[in-house]
PDB file of N, CA, C and O in Angstrom:
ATOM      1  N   UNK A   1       0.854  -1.183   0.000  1.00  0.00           N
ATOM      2  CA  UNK A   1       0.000   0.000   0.000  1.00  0.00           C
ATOM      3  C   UNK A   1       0.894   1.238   0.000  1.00  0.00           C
ATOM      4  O   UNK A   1       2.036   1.110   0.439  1.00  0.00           O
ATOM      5  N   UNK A   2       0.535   2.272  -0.392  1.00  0.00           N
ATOM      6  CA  UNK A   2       1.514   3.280  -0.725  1.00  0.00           C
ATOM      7  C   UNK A   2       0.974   4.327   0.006  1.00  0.00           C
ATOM      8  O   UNK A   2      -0.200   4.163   0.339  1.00  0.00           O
ATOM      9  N   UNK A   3       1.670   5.661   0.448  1.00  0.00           N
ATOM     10  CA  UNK A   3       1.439   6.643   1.640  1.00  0.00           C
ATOM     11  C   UNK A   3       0.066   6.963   1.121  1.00  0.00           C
ATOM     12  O   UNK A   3      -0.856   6.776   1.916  1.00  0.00           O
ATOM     13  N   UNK A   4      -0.218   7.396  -0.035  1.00  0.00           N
ATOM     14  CA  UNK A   4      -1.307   8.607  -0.171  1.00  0.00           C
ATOM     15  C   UNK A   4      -2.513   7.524  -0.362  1.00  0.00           C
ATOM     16  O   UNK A   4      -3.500   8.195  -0.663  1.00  0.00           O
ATOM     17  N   UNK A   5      -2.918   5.942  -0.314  1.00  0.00           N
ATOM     18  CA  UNK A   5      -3.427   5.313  -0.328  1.00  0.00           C
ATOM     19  C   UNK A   5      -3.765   4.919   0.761  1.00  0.00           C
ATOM     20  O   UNK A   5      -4.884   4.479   1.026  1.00  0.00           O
ATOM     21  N   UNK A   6      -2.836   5.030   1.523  1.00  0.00           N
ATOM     22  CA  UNK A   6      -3.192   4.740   3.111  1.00  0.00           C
ATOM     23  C   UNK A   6      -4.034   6.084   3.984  1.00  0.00           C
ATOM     24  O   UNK A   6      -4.839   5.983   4.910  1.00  0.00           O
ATOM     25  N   UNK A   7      -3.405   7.583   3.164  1.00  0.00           N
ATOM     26  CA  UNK A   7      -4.254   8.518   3.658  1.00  0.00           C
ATOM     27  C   UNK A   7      -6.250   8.331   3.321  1.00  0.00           C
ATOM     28  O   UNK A   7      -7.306   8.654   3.867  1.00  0.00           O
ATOM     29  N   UNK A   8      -5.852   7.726   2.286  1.00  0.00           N
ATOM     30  CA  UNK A   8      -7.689   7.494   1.754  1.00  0.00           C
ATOM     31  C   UNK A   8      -7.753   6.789   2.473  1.00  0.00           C
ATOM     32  O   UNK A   8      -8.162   7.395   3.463  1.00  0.00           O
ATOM     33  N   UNK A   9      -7.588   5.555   2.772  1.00  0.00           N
ATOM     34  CA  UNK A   9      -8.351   4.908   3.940  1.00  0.00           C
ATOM     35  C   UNK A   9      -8.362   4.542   4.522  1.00  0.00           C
ATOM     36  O   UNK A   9      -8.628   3.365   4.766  1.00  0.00           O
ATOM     37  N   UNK A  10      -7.847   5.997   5.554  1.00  0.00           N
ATOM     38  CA  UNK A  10      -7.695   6.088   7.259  1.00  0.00           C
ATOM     39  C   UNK A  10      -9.292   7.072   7.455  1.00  0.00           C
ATOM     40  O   UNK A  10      -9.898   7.063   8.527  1.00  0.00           O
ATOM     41  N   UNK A  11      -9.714   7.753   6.406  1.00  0.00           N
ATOM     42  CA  UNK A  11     -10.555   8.564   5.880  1.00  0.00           C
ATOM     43  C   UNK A  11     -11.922   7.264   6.173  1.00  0.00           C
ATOM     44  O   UNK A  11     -12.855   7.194   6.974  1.00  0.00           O
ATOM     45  N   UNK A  12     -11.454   6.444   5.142  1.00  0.00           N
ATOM     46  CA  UNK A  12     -12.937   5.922   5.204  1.00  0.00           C
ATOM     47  C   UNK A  12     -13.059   3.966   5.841  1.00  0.00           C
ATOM     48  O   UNK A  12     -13.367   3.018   5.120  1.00  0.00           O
ATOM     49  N   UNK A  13     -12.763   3.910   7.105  1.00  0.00           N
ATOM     50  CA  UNK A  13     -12.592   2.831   7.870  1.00  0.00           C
ATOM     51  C   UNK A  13     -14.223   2.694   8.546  1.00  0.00           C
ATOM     52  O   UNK A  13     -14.833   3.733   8.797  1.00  0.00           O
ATOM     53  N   UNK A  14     -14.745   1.585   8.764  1.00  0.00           N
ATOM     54  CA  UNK A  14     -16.122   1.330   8.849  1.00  0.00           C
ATOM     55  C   UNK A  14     -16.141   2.058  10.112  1.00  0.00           C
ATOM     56  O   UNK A  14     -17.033   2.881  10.317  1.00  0.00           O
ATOM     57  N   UNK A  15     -15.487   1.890  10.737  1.00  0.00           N
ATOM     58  CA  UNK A  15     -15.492   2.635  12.789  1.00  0.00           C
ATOM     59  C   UNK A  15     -14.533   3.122  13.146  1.00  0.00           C
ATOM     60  O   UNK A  15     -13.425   2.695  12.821  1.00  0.00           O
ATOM     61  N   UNK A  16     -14.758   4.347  14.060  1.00  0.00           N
ATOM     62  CA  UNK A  16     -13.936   4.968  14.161  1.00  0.00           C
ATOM     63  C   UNK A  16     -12.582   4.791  15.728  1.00  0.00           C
ATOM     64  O   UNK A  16     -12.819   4.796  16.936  1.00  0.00           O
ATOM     65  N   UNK A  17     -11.393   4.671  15.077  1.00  0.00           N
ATOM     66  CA  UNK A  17     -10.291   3.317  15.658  1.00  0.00           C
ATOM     67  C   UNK A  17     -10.078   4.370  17.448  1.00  0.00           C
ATOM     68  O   UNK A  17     -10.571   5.479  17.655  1.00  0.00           O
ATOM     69  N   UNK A  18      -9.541   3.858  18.076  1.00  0.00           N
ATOM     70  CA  UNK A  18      -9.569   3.954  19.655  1.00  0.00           C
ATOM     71  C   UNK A  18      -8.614   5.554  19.444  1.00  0.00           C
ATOM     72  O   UNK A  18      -7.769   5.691  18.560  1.00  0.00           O
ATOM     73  N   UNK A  19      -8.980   6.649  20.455  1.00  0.00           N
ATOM     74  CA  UNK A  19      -7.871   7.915  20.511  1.00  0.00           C
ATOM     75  C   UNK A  19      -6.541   7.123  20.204  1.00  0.00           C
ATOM     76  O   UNK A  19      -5.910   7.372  19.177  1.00  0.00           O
ATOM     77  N   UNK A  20      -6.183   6.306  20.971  1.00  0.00           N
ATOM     78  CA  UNK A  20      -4.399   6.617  20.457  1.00  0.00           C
ATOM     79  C   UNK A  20      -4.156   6.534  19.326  1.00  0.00           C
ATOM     80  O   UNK A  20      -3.374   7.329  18.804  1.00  0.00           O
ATOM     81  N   UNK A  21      -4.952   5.231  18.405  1.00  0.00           N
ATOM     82  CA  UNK A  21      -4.622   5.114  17.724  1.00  0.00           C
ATOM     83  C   UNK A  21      -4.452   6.424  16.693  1.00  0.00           C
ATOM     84  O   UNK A  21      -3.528   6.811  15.978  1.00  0.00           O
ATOM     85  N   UNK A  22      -5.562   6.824  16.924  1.00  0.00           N
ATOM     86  CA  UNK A  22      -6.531   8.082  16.129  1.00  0.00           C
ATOM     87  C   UNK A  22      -4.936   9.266  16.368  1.00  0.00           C
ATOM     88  O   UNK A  22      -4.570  10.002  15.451  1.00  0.00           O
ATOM     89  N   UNK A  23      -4.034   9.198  18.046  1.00  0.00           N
ATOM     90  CA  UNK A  23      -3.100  10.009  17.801  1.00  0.00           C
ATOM     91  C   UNK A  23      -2.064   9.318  16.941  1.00  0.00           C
ATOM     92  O   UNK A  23      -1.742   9.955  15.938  1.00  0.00           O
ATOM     93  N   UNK A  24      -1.386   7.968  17.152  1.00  0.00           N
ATOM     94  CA  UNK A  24       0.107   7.465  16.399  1.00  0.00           C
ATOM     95  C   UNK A  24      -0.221   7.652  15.252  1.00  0.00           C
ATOM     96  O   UNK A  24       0.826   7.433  14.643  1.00  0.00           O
ATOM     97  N   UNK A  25      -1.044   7.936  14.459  1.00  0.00           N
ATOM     98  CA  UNK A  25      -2.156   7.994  13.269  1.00  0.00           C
ATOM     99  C   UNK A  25      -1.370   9.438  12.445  1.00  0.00           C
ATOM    100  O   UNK A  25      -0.834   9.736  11.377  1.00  0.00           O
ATOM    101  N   UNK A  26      -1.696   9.960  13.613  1.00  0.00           N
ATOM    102  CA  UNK A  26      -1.706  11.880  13.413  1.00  0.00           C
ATOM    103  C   UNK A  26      -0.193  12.257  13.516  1.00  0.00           C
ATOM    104  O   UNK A  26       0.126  12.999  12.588  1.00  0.00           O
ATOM    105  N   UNK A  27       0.526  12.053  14.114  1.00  0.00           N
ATOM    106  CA  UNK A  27       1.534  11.804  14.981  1.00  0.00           C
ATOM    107  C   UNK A  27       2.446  11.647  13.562  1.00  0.00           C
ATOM    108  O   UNK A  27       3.184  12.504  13.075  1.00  0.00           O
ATOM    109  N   UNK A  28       2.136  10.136  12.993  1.00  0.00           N
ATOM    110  CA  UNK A  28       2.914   9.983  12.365  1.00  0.00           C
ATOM    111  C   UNK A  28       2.908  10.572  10.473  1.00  0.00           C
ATOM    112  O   UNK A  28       3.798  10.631   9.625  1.00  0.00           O
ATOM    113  N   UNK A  29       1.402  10.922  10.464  1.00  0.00           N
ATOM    114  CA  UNK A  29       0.842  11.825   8.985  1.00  0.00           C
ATOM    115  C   UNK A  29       2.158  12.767   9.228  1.00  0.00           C
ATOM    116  O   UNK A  29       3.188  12.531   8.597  1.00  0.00           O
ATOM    117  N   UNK A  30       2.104  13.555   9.917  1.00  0.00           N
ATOM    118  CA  UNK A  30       2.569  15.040  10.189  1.00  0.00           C
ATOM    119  C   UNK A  30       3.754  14.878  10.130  1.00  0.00           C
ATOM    120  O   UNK A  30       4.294  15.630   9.319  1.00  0.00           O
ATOM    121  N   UNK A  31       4.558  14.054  10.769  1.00  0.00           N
ATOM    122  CA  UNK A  31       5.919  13.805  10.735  1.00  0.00           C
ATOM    123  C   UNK A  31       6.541  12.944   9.354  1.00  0.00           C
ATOM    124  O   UNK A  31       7.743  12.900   9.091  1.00  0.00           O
ATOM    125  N   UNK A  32       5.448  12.267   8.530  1.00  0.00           N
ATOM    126  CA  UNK A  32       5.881  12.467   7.240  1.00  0.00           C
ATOM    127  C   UNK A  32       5.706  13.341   6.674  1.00  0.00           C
ATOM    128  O   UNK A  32       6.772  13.702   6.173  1.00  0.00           O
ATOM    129  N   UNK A  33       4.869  14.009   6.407  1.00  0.00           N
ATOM    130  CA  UNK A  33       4.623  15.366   5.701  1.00  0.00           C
ATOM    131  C   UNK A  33       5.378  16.513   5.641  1.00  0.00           C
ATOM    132  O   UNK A  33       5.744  17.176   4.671  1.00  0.00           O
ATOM    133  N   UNK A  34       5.637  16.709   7.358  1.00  0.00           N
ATOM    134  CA  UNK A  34       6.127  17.714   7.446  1.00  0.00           C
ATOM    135  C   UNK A  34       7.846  18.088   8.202  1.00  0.00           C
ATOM    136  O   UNK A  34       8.549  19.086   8.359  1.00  0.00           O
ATOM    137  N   UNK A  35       7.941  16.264   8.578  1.00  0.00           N
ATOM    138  CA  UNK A  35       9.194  16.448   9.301  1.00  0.00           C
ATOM    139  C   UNK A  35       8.762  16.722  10.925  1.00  0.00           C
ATOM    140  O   UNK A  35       7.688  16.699  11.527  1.00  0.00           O
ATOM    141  N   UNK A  36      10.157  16.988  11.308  1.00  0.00           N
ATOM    142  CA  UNK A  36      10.280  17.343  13.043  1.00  0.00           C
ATOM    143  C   UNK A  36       9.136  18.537  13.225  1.00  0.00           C
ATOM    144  O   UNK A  36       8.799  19.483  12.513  1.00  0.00           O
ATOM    145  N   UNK A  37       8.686  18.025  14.563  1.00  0.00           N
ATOM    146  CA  UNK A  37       7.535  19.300  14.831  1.00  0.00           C
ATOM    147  C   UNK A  37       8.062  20.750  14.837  1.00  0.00           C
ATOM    148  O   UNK A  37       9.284  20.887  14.777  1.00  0.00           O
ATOM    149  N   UNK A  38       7.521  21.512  14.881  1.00  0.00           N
ATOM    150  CA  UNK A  38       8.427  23.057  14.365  1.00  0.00           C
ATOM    151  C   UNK A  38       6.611  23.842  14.764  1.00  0.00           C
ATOM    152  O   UNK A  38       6.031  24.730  14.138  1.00  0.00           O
ATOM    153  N   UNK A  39       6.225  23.206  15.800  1.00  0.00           N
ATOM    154  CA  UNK A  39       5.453  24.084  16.649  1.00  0.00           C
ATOM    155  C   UNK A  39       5.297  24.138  17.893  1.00  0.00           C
ATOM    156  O   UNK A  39       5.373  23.039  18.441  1.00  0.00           O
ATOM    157  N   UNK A  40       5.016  25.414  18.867  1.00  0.00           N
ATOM    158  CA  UNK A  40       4.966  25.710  20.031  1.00  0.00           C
ATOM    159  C   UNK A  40       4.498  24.590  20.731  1.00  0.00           C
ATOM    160  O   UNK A  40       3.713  24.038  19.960  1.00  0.00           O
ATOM    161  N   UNK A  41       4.588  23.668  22.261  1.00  0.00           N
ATOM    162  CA  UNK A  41       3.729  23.463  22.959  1.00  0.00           C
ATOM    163  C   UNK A  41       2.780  24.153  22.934  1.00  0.00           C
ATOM    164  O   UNK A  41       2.846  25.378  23.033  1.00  0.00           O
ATOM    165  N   UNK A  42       1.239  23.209  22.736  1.00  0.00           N
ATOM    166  CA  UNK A  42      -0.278  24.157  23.021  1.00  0.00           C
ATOM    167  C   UNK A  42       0.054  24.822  24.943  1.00  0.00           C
ATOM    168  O   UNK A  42       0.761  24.549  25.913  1.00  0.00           O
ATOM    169  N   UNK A  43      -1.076  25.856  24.499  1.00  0.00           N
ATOM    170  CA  UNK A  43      -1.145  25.985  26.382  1.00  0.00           C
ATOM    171  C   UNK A  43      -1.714  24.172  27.458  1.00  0.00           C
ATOM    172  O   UNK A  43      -2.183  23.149  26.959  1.00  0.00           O
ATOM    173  N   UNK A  44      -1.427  24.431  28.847  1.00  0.00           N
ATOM    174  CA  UNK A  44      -2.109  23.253  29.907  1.00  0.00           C
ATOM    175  C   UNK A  44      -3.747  22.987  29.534  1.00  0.00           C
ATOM    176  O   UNK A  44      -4.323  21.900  29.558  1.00  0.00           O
ATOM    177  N   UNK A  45      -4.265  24.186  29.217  1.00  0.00           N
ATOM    178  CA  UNK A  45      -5.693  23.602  28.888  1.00  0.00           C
ATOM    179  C   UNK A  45      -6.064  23.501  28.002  1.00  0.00           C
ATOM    180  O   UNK A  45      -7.199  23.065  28.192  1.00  0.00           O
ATOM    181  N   UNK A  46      -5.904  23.604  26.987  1.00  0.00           N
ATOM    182  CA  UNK A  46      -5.734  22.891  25.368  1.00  0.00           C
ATOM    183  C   UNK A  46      -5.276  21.089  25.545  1.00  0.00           C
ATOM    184  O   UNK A  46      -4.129  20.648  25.468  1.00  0.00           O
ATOM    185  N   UNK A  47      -6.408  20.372  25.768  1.00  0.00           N
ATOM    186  CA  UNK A  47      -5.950  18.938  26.184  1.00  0.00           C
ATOM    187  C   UNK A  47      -5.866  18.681  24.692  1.00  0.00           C
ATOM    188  O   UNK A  47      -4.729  18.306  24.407  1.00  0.00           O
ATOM    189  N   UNK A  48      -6.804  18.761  23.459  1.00  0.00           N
ATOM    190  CA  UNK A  48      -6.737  17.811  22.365  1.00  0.00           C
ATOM    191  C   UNK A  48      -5.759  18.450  21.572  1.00  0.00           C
ATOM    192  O   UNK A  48      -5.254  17.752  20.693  1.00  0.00           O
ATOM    193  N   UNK A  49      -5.248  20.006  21.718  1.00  0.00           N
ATOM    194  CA  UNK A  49      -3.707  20.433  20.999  1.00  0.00           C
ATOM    195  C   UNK A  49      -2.652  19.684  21.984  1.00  0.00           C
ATOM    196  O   UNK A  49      -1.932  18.995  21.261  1.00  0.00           O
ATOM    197  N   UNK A  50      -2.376  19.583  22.984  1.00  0.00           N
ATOM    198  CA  UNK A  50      -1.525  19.091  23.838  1.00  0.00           C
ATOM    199  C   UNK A  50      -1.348  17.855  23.157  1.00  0.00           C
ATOM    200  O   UNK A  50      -0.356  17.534  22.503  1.00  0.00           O
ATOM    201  N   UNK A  51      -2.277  17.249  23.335  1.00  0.00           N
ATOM    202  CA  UNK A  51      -2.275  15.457  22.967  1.00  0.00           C
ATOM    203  C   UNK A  51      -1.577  15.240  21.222  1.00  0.00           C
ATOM    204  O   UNK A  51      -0.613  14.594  20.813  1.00  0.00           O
ATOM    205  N   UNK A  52      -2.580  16.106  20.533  1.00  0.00           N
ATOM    206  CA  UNK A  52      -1.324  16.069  19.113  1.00  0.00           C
ATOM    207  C   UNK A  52      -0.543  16.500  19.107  1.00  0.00           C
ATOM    208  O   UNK A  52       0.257  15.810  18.476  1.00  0.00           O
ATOM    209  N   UNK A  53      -0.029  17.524  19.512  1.00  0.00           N
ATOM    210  CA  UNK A  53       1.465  18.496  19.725  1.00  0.00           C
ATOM    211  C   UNK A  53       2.190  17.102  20.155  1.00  0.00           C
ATOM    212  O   UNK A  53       3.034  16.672  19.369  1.00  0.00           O
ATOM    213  N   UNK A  54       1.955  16.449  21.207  1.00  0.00           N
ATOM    214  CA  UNK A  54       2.669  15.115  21.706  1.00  0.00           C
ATOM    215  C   UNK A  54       3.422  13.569  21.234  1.00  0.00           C
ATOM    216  O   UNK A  54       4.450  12.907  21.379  1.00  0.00           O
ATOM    217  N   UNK A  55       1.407  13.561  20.240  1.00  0.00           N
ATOM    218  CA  UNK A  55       1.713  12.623  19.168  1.00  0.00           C
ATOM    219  C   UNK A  55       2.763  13.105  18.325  1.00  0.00           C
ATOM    220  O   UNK A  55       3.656  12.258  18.340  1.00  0.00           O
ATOM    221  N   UNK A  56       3.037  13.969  17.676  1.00  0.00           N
ATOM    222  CA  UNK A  56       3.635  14.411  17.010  1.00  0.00           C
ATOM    223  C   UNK A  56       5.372  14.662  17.024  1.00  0.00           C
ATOM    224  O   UNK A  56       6.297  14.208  16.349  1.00  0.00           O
ATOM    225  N   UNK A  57       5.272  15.632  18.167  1.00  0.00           N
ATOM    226  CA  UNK A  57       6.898  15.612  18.970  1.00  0.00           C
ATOM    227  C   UNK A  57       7.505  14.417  19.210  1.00  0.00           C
ATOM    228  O   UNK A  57       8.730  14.432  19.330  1.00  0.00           O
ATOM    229  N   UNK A  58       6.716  13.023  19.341  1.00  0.00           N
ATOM    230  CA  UNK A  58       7.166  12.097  20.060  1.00  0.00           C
ATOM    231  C   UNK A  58       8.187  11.263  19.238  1.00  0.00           C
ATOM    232  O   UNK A  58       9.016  10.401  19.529  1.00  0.00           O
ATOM    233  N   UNK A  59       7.755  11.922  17.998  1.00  0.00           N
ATOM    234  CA  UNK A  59       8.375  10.978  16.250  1.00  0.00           C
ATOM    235  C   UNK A  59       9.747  12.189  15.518  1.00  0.00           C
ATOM    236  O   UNK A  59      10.271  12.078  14.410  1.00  0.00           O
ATOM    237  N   UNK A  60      10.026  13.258  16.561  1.00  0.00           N
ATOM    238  CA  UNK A  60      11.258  13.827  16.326  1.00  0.00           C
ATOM    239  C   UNK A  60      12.275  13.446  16.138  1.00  0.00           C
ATOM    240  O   UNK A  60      12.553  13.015  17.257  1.00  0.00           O
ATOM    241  N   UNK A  61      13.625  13.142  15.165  1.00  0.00           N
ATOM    242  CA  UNK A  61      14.292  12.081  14.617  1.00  0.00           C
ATOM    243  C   UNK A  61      13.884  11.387  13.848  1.00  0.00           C
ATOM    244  O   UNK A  61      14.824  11.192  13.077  1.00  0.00           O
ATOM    245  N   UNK A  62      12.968  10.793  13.487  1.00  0.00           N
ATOM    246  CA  UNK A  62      12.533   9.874  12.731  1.00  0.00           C
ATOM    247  C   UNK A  62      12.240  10.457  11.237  1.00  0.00           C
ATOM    248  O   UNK A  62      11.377  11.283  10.939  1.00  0.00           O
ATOM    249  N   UNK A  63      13.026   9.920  10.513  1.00  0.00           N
ATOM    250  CA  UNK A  63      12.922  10.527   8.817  1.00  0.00           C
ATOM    251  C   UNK A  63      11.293  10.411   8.373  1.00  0.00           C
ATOM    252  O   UNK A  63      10.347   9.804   8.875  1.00  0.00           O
ATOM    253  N   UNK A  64      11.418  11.244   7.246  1.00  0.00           N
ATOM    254  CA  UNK A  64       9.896  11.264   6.560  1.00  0.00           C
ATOM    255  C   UNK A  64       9.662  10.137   5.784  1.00  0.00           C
ATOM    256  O   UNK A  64       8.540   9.746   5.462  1.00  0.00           O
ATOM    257  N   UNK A  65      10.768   9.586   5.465  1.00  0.00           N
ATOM    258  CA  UNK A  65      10.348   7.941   4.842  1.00  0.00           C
ATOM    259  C   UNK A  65       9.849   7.152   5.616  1.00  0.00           C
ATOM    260  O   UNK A  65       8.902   6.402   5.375  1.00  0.00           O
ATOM    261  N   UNK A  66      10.614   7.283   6.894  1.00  0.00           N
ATOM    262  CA  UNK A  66       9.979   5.594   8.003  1.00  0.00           C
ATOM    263  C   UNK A  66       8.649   6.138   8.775  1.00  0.00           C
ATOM    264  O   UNK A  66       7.742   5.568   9.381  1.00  0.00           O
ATOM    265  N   UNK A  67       8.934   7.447   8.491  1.00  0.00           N
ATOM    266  CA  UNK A  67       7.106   7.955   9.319  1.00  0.00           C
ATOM    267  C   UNK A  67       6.610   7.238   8.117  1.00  0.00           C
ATOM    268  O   UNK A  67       6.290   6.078   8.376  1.00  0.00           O
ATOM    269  N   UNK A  68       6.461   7.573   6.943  1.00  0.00           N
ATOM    270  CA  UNK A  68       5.684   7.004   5.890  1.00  0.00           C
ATOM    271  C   UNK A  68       5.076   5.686   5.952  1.00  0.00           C
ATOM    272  O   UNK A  68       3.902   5.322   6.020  1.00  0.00           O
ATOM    273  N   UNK A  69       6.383   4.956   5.903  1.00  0.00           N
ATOM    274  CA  UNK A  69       6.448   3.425   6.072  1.00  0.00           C
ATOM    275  C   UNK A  69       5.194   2.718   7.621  1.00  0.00           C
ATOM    276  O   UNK A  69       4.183   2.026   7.736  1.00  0.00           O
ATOM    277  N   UNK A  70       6.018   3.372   8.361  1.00  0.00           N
ATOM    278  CA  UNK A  70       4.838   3.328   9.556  1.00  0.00           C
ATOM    279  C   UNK A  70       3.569   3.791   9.718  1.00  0.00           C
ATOM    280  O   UNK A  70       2.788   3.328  10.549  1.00  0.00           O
ATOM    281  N   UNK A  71       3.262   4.898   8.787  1.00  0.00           N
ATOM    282  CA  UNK A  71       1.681   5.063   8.819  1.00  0.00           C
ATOM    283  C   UNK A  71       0.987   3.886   7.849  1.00  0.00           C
ATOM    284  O   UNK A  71      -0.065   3.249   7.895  1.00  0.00           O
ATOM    285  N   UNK A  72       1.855   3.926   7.168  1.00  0.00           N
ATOM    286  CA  UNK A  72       1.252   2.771   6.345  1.00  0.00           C
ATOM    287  C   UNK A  72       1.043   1.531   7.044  1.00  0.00           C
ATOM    288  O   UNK A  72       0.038   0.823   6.977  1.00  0.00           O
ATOM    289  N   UNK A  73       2.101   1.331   7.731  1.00  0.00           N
ATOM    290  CA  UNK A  73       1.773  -0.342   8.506  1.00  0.00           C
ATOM    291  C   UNK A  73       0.519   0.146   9.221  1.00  0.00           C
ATOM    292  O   UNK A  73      -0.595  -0.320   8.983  1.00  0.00           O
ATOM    293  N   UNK A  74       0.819   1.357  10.340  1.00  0.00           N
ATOM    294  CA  UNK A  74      -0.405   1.506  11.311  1.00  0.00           C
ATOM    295  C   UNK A  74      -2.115   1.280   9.992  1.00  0.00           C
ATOM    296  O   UNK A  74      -2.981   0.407  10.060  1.00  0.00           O
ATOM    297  N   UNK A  75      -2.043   1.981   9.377  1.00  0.00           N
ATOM    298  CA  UNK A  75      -3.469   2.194   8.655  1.00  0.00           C
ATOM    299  C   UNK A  75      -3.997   0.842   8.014  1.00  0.00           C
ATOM    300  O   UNK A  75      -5.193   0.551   8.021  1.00  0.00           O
ATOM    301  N   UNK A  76      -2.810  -0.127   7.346  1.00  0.00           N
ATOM    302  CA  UNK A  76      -2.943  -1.600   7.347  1.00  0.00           C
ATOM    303  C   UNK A  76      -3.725  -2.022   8.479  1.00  0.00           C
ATOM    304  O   UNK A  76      -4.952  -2.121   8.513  1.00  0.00           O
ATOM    305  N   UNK A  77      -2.795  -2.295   9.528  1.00  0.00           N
ATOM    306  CA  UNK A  77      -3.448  -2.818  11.074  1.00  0.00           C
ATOM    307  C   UNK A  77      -4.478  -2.090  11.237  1.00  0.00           C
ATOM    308  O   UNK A  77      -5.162  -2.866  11.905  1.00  0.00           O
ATOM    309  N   UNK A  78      -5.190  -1.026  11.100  1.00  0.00           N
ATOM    310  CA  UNK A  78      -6.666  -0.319  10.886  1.00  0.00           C
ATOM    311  C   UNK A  78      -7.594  -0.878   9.959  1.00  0.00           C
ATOM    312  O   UNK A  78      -8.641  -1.413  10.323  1.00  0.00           O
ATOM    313  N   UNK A  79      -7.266  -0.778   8.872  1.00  0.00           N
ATOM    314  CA  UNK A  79      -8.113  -1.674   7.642  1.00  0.00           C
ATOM    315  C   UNK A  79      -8.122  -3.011   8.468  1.00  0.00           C
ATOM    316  O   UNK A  79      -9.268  -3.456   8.403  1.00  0.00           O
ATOM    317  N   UNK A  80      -7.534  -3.617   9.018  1.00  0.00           N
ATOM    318  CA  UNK A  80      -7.607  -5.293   8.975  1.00  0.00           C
ATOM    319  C   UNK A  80      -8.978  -5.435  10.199  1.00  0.00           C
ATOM    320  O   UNK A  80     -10.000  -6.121  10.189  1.00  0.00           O
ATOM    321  N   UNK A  81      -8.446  -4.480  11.157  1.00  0.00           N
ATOM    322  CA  UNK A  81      -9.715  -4.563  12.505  1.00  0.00           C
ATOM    323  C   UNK A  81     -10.843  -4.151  12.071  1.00  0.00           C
ATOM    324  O   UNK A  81     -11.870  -4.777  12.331  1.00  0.00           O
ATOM    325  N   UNK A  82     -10.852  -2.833  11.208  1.00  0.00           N
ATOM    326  CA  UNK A  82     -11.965  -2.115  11.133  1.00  0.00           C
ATOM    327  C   UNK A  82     -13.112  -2.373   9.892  1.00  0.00           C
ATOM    328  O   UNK A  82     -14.325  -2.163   9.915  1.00  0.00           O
ATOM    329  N   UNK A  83     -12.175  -2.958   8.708  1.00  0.00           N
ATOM    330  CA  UNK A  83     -12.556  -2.508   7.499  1.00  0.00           C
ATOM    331  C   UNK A  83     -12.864  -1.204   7.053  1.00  0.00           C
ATOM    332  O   UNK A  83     -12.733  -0.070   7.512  1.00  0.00           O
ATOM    333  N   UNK A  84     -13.444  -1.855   5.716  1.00  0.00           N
ATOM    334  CA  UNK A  84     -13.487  -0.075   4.990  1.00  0.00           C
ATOM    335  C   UNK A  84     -15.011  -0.165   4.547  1.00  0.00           C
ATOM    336  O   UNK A  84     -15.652  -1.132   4.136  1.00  0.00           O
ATOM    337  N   UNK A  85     -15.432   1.326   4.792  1.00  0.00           N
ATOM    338  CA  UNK A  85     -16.729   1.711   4.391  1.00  0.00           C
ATOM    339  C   UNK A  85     -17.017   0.619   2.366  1.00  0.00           C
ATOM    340  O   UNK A  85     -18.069   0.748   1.739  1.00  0.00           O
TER     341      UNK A  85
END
């Protein structure tokens, strides 16, 4: 399966997969896309910016190929539990 194939269907999975997943998901889109995070910590009460700011930071180091590679496995292991619409 190839990155931008796996973005379609993380989109359209019959149910919608547990928060973490929903963050290593996000976490790892962004850090292929865009590389190392290169944004502020949200403020303490901003829980759902906090939580992606997190997902995200957590994959610092990690090249934009193997984020790739890994969203792809993750969205595989999604299709297999969830199916697709």
């Amino acid at each position: 399966m190839s990155f931008e194939k796996a973005v379609e269907d993380v989109k359209n999975l019959n149910a919608t997969p547990a928060d973490a997943d929903l963050l290593e998901v996000y976490g790892l889109y962004k850090q292929a896309t865009v590389g190392d995070c290169n944004t502020a910590k949200p403020g303490l009460l901003d829980f759902k910016g906090k939580s992606k700011w997190e997902a995200w930071n957590g994959r610092k180091g990690m090249t934009q190929d193997e984020a790739k590679q890994a969203y792809v496995d993750k969205v595989a292991q999604l299709v297999e539990q969830h199916g697709l619409k």
